[in-house]
C-alpha positions in Angstrom: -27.2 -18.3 19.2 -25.5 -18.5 15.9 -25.4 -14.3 15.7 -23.6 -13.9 19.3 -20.9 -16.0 17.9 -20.9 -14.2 14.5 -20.8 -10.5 16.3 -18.0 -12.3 18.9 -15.6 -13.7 16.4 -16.0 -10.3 14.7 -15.3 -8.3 17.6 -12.2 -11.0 18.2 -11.0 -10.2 14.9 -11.5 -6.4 14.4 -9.9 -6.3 18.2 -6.9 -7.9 16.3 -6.7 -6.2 13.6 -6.6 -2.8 15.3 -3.8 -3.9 18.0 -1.9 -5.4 14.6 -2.3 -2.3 12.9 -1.3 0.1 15.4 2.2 -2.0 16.0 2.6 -5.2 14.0 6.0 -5.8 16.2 4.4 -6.2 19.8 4.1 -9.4 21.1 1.2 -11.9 21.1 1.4 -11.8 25.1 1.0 -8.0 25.1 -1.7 -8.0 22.6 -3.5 -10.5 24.6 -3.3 -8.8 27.6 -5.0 -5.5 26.4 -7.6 -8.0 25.4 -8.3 -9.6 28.4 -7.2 -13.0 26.9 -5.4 -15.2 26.8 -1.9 -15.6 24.3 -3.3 -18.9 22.2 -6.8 -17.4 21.5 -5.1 -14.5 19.9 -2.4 -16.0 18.3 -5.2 -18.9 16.6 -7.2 -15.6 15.8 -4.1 -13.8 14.4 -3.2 -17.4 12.3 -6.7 -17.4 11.2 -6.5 -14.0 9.7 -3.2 -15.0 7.9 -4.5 -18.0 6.4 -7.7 -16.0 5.2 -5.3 -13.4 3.8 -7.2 -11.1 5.6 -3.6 -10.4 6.3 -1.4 -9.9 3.3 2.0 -9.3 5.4 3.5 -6.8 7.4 5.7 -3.9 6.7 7.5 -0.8 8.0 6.4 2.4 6.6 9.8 4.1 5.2 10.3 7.4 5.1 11.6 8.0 1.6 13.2 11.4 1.9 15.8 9.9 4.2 16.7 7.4 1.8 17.3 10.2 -0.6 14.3 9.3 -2.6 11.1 11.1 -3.9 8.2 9.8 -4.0 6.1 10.0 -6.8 2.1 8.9 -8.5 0.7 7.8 -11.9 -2.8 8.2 -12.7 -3.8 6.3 -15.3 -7.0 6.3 -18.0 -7.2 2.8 -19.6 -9.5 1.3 -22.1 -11.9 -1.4 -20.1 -10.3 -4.1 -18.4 -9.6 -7.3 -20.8 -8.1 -10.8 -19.9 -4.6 -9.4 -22.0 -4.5 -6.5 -19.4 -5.2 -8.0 -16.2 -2.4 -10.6 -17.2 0.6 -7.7 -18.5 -0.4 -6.2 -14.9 -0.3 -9.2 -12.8 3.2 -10.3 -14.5 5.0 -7.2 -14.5 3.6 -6.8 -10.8 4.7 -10.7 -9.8 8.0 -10.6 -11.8 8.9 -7.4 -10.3 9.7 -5.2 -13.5 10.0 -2.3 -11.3 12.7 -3.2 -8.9 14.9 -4.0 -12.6 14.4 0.1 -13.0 15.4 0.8 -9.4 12.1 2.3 -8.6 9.9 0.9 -5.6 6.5 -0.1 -6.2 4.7 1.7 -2.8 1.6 1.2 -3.7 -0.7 -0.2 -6.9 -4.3 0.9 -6.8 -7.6 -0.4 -9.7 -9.8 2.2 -8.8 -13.6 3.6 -10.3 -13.0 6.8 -11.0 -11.5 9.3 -13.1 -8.4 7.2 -13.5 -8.0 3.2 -13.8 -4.7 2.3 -12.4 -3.0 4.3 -9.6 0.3 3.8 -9.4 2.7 5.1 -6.4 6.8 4.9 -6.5 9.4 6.4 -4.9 13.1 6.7 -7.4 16.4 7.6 -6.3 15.9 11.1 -9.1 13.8 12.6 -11.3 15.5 10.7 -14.2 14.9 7.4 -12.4 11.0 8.5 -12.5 10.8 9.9 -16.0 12.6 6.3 -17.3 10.3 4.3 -15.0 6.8 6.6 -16.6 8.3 6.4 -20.0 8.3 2.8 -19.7 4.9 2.2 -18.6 3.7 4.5 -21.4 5.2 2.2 -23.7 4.0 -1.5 -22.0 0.6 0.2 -21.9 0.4 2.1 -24.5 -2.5 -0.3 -26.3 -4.6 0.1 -23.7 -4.1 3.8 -22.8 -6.9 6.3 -23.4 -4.9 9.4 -22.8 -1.5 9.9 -21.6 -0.6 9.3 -18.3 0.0 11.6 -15.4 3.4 11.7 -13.5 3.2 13.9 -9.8 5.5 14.0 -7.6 4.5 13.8 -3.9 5.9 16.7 -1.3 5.3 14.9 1.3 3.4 11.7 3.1 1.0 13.1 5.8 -0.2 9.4 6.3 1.1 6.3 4.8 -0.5 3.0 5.7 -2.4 4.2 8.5 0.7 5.9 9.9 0.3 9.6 10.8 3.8 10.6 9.1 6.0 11.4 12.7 7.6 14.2 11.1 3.5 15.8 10.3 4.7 19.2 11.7 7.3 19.9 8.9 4.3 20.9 6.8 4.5 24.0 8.0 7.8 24.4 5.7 5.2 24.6 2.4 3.7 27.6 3.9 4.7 30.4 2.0 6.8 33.5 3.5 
């Protein structure tokens, strides 16, 4: 019996987590609804998530252009992981260092790969950018193997799940 309450609490929570991710906003009662439940189940399931930080938060997905930024990505080689760097990337991260260079941190990725550290921005100018990769050049520079990269990003075709609203103005990359 143990199983059918494993595979239902699974189902309860996958079937709040897609409703969440599709619109954060709507209500408990509405969510609930499309569940066939009822609004306390959900919002002890929803709680539940949050406290288990299988939730980190919620956010709205920004569309930089329109606040007259670009949006740009760092890839980053670094030497294996040591207690000295974990800690310089968890305290720049919880202290904010970026916000002080007027860049905003979009996302920060450790990944297996090619590249370490992924590192995705968005600066009010090209200047903005260059200051923000220079600096991380230098507070890394111990534990760099190679230069990093700098790209900047044409456009977001999805961000966060979100299939970018505005997907048909790829068509303006096509060339003539």
């Amino acid at each position: 019996m143990v199983d059918n309450d494993v595979n239902s609490n699974v189902k309860w929570y996958s079937g709040v987590l897609k409703h969440l991710t599709d619109d954060p906003t709507r209500s408990i009662r509405e969510i609930a609804k499309e569940m066939g439940s009822y609004r306390q189940k959900v919002w002890r399931k929803k709680k539940k998530l949050e406290e288990d930080h299988v939730i980190w938060g919620y956010t709205a997905v920004i569309d930089e252009s329109v606040m007259n930024h670009v949006m740009y990505m760092i890839l980053m080689k670094l030497k294996p992981m040591t207690k000295d760097l974990a800690d310089l990337i968890k305290t720049r991260l919880i202290r904010k260092e970026p916000l002080k260079q007027n860049v905003r941190l979009l996302n920060v990725l450790y990944v297996n790969g090619e590249y370490d550290l992924v590192v995705m921005f968005s600066g009010s100018d090209h200047a903005t950018a260059r200051r923000y990769y220079d600096s991380l050049r230098m507070v890394y520079d111990e534990y760099l193997i190679e230069k990093p990269i700098i790209i900047d990003i044409n456009m977001s075709l999805i961000r966060e799940g979100k299939i970018n609203p505005k997907i048909s103005r790829l068509d303006d990359f096509v060339p003539l």
